[in-house]
ROFIDO-356850 format. One line per field, with one value per residue (C-alpha): residue number from 1; residue in three letters; x, y, z. Coordinates in steps of 0.2 Angstrom, whole numbers, plus 5000, padded with zeros to 4 digits. Layout:
REM ROFIDO-356850
num	[NUM, ...]
residuo	[ala, ...]
px	[X, ...]
py	[Y, ...]
pz	[Z, ...]
//
This chain:
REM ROFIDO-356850
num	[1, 2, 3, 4, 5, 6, 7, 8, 9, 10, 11, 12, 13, 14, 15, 16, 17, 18, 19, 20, 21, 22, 23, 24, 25, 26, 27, 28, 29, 30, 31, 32, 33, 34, 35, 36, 37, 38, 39, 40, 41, 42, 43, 44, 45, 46, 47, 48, 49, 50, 51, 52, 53, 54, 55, 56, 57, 58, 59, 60, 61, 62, 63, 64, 65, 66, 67, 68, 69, 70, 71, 72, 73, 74, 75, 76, 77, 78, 79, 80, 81, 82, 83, 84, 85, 86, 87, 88, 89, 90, 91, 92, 93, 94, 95, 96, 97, 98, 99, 100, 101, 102, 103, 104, 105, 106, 107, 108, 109, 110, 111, 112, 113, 114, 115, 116, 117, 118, 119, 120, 121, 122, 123, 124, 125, 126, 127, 128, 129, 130, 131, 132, 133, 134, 135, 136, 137, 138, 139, 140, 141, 142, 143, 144, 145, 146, 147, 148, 149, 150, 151, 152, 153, 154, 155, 156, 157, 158, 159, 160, 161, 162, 163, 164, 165, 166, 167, 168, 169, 170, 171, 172, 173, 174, 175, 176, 177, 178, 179, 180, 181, 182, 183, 184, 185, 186, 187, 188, 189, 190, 191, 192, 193, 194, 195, 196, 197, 198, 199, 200, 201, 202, 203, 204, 205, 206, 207, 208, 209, 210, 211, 212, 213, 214, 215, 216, 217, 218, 219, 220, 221, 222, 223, 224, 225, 226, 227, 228, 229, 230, 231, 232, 233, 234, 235, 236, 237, 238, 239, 240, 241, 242, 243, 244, 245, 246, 247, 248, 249, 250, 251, 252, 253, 254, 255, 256, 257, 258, 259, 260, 261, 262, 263, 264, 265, 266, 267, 268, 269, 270, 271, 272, 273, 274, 275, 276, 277, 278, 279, 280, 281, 282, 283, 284, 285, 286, 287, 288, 289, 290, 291, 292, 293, 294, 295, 296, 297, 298, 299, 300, 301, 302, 303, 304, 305, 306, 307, 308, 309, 310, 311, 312, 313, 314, 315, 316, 317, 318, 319, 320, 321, 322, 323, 324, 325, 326, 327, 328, 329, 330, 331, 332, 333, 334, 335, 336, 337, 338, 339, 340, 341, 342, 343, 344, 345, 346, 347, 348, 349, 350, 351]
residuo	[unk, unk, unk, unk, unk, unk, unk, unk, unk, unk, unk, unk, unk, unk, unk, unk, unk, unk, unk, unk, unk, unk, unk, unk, unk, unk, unk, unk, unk, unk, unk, unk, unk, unk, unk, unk, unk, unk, unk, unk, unk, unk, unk, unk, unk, unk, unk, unk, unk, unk, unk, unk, unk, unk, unk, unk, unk, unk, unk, unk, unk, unk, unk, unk, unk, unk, unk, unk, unk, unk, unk, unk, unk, unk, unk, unk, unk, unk, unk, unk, unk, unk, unk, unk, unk, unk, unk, unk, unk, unk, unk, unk, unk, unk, unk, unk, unk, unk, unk, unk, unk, unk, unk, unk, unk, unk, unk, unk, unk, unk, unk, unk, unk, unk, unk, unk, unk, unk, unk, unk, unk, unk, unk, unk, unk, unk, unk, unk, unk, unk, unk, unk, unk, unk, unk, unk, unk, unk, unk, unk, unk, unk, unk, unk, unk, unk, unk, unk, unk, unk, unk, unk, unk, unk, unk, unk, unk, unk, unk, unk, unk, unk, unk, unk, unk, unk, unk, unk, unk, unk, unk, unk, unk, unk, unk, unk, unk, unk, unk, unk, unk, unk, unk, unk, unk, unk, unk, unk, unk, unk, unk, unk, unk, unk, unk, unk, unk, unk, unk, unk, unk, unk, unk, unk, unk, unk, unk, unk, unk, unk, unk, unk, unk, unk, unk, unk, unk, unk, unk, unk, unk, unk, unk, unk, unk, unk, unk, unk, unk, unk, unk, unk, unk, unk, unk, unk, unk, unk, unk, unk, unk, unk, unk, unk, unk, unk, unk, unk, unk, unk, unk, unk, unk, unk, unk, unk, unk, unk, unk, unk, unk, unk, unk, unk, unk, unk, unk, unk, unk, unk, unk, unk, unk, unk, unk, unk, unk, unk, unk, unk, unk, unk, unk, unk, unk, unk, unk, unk, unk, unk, unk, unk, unk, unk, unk, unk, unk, unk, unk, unk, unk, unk, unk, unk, unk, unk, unk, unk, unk, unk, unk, unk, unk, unk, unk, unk, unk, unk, unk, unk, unk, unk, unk, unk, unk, unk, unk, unk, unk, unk, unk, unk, unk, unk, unk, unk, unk, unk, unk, unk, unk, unk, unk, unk, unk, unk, unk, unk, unk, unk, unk]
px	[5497, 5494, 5505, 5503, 5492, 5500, 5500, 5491, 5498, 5487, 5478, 5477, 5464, 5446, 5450, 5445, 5459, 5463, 5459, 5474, 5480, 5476, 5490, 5483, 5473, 5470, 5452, 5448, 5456, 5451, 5459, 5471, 5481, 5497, 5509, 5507, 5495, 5481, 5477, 5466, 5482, 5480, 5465, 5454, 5438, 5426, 5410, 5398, 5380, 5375, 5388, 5400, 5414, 5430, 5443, 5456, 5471, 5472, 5464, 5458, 5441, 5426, 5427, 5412, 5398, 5385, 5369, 5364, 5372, 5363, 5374, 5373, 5386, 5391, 5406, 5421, 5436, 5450, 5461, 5451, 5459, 5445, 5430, 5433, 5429, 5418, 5418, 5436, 5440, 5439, 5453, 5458, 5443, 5428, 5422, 5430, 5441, 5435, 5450, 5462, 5468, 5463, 5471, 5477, 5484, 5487, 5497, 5489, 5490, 5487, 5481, 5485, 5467, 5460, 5443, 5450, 5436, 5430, 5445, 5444, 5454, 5441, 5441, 5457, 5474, 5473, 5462, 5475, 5488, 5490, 5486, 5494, 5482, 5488, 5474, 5464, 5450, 5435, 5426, 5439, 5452, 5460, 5471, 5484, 5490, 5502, 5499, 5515, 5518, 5516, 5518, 5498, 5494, 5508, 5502, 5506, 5492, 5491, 5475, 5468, 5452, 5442, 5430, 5418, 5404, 5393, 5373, 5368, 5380, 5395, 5401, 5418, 5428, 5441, 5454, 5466, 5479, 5490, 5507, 5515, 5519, 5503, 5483, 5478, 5461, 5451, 5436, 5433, 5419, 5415, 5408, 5399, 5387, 5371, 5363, 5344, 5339, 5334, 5333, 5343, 5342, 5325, 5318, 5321, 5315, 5325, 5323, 5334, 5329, 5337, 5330, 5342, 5353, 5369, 5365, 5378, 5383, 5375, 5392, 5408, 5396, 5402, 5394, 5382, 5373, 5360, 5343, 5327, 5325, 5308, 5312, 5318, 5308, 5311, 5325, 5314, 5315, 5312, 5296, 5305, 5299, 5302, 5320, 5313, 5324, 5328, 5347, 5356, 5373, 5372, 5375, 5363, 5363, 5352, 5350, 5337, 5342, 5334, 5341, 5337, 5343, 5345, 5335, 5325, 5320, 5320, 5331, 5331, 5339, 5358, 5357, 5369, 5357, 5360, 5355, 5348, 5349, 5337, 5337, 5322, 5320, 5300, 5300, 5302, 5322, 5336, 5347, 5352, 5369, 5366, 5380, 5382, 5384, 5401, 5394, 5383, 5383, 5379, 5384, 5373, 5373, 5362, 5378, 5374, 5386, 5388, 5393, 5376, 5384, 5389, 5376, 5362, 5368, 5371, 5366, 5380, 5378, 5393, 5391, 5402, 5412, 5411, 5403, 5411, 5425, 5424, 5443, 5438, 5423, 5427, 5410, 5409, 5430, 5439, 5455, 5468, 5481, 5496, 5493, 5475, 5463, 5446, 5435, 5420, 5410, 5394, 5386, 5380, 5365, 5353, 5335]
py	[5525, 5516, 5503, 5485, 5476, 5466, 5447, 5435, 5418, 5406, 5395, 5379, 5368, 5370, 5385, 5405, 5416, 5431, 5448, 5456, 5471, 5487, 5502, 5518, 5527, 5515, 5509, 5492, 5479, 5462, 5448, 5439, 5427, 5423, 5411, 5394, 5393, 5387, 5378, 5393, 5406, 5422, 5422, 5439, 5439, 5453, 5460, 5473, 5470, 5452, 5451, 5440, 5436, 5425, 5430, 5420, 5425, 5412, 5421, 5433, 5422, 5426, 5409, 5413, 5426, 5425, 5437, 5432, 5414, 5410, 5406, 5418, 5409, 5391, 5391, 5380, 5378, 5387, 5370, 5364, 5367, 5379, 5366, 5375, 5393, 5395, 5412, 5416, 5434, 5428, 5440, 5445, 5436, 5428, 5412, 5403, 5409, 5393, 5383, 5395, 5403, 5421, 5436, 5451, 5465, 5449, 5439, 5421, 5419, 5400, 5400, 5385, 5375, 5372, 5366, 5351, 5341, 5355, 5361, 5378, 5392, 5397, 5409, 5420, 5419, 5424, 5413, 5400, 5416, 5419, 5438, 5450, 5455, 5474, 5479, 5471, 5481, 5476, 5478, 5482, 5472, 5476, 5462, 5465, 5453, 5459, 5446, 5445, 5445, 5423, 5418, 5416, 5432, 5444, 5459, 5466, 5468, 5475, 5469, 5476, 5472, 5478, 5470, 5479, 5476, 5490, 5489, 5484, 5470, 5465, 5477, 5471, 5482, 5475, 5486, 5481, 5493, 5491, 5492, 5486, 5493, 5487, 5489, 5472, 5465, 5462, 5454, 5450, 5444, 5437, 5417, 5417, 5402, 5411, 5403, 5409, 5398, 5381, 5367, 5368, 5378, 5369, 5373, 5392, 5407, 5417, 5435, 5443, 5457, 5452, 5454, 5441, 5426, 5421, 5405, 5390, 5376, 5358, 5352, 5362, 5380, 5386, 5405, 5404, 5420, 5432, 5426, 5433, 5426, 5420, 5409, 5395, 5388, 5395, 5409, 5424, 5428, 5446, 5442, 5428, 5411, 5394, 5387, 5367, 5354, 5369, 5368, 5384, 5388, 5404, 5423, 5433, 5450, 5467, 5470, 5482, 5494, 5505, 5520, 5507, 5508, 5493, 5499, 5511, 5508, 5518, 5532, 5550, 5559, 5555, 5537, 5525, 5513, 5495, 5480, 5467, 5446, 5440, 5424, 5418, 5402, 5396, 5404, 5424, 5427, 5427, 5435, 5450, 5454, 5470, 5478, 5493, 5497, 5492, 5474, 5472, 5454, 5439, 5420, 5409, 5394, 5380, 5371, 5352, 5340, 5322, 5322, 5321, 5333, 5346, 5346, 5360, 5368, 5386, 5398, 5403, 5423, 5430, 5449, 5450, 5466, 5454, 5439, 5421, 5423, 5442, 5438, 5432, 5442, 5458, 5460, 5472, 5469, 5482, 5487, 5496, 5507, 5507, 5517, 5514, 5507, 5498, 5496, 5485, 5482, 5471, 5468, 5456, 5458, 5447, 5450]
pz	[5361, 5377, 5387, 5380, 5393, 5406, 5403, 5414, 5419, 5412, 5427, 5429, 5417, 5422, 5433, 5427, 5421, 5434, 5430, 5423, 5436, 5426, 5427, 5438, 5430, 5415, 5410, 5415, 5406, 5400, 5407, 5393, 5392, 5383, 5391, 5387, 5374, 5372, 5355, 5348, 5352, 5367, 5373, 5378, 5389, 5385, 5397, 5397, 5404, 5398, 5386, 5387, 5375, 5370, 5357, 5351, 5345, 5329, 5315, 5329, 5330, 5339, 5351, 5358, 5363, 5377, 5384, 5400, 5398, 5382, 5367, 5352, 5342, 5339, 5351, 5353, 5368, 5368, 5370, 5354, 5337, 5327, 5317, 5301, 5299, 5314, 5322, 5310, 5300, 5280, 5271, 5259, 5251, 5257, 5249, 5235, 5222, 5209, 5205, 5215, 5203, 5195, 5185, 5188, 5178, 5166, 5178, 5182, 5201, 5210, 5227, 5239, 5238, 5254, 5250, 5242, 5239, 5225, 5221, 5227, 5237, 5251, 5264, 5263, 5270, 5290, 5298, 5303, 5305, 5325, 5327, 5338, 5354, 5353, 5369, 5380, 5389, 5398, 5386, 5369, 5361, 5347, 5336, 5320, 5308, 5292, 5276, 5269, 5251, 5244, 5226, 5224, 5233, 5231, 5241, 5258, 5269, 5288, 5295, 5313, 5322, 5333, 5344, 5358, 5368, 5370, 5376, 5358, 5357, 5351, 5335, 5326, 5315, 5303, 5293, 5280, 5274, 5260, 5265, 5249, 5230, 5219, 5218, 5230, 5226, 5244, 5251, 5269, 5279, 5296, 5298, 5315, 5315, 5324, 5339, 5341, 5356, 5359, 5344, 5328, 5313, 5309, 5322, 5320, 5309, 5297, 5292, 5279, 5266, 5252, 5235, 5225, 5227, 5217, 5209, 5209, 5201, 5214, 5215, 5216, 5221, 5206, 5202, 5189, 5190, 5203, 5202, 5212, 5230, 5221, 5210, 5221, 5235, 5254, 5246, 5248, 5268, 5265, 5277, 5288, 5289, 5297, 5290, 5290, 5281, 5269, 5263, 5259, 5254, 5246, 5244, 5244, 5236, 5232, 5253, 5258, 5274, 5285, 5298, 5314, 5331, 5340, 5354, 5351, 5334, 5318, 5321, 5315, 5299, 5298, 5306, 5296, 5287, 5291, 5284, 5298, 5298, 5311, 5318, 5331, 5341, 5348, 5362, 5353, 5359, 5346, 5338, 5324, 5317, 5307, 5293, 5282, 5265, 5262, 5265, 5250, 5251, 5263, 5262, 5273, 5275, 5286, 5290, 5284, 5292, 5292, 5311, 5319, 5335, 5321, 5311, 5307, 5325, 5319, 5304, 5296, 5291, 5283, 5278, 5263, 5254, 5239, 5232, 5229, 5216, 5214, 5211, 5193, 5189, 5198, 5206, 5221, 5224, 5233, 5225, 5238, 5230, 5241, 5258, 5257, 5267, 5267, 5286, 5287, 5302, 5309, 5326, 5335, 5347, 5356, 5358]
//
């Protein structure tokens, strides 16, 4: 294992961080910054061609991501205490568990309820937690967390991440091990709120090859059951098409993929296949965020809000291991024995 990185005073407000010094012989490392905190937790620069991106320690959040100085995701100041889930890790679940509460092995389990307004437990356990920045490169950073055992979840998970810029973009890897006694029900997903270019999400066009949507009840997004993209107006996007006034917050399910290299296009025999989101602004640019099969579901969601700066301003596209409440219905839920593990990665790349 390598040294830890050095730590980096933090400068004064307004002002760049410095490079942190690397050790001789070490690969180039990002610059990071610990002391005196910023709201959002340590922060870790990322650079590799274009790409540009911010990491923050609290929830080990993707603050922001840049190509050539164009936004690729909704971003937010390091100072600033996170908008909601924007750019967060969702573990051990994504989406709601309804009511908070589920069973397991016949044991009743009550999660706290975060999404008070329907009555839910959304989006995990760790993305309020402030992670561990294990390394910093120039272009690498690694993060852990370890979810202690709570009376509504009581299972121990070690969570890591890795994020790294390469040519094609920004890839994130995410593990969870369990490191207690018991089989641990998990789900996880990213919630980046995609950036295609100019305007907002009406203005933009939307690309996804899914063959299904999970239908919800209007008022507390309750799961009712999977439907065909077909049968509701502006859900089939297996062809892309102009977003409008459309409102969507759903998952989205039955995912077609193809062996597709983010540059030089289909690949040859072997090639991973990946499922591709595409988001494209007027003027042709956007962006992709691409995942593999242990993500066989994906939440997005136009972002409505009331605050007229807020609103409609990114697509949110959350590649999911599960759908909402796989904790009650089981559907596509990862069940870690103790010891095992479970990875799931997606990229990010602009175009």
């Amino acid at each position: 294992m390598s040294e830890p990185t050095p730590v980096a005073s933090v400068p004064p407000p307004g002002s760049t961080p410095p490079a942190v010094a690397p050790a001789p012989g070490a690969p180039p490392t990002a610059r990071l910054v610990t002391s005196a905190l910023p709201v959002s937790g340590a922060q870790v620069v990322l650079e590799r061609g274009g790409y540009r991106a911010e990491v923050a320690g609290v929830g080990a959040t993707l603050r922001t991501l840049t190509f050539e100085g164009r936004d690729l995701v909704v971003p937010f100041d390091a100072d600033e205490v996170r908008p909601g889930f924007r750019g967060a890790l969702l573990a051990p679940w994504p989406n709601r568990v309804t009511d908070g509460r589920y069973e397991r092995d016949g044991v009743e389990h009550q999660l706290p309820l975060n999404e008070v307004e329907r009555g839910h437990a959304l989006h995990g356990l760790a993305h309020w937690a402030d992670w561990t920045i294990d390394q910093a490169q120039a272009a690498r950073a690694s993060a852990s967390f370890v979810l202690a055992p709570s009376d509504g979840y009581p299972w121990r998970l070690a969570l890591s991440v890795v994020y790294e810029l390469t040519d094609d973009g920004l890839t994130t890897t995410v593990t969870a091990r369990n490191a207690g006694t018991g089989v641990a029900p998990y789900g996880t997903a990213p919630h980046p709120y995609l950036v295609a270019g100019e305007g907002r999400v009406d203005d933009w066009t939307f690309t996804l090859p899914a063959a299904s949507y999970l239908e919800v009840t209007d008022d507390r997004l309750v799961p009712v059951g999977t439907r065909p993209v077909g049968d509701r107006e502006g859900f089939d996007f297996r062809e892309g098409h102009a977003i409008g006034d459309l409102f969507v917050d759903h998952a989205f399910t039955d995912l077609a993929s193809a062996a597709v290299d983010a540059v030089d296009g289909p690949a040859g025999p072997g090639q991973e296949a990946r499922v591709t989101a595409t988001v494209t602004a007027r003027d042709g640019h956007g962006v992709t965020m691409s995942w593999g099969a242990e993500l066989p579901w994906v939440q997005v969601h136009t972002a409505d809000r009331p605050e007229p700066e807020n609103d409609r301003i990114g697509l949110a596209v959350e590649p999911m291991t599960c759908p909402p409440d796989a904790f009650n219905s089981g559907d596509d839920l990862v069940l870690l024995a103790p010891g095992e593990a479970h990875t799931a990665s997606w990229t990010i790349t602009a175009f």
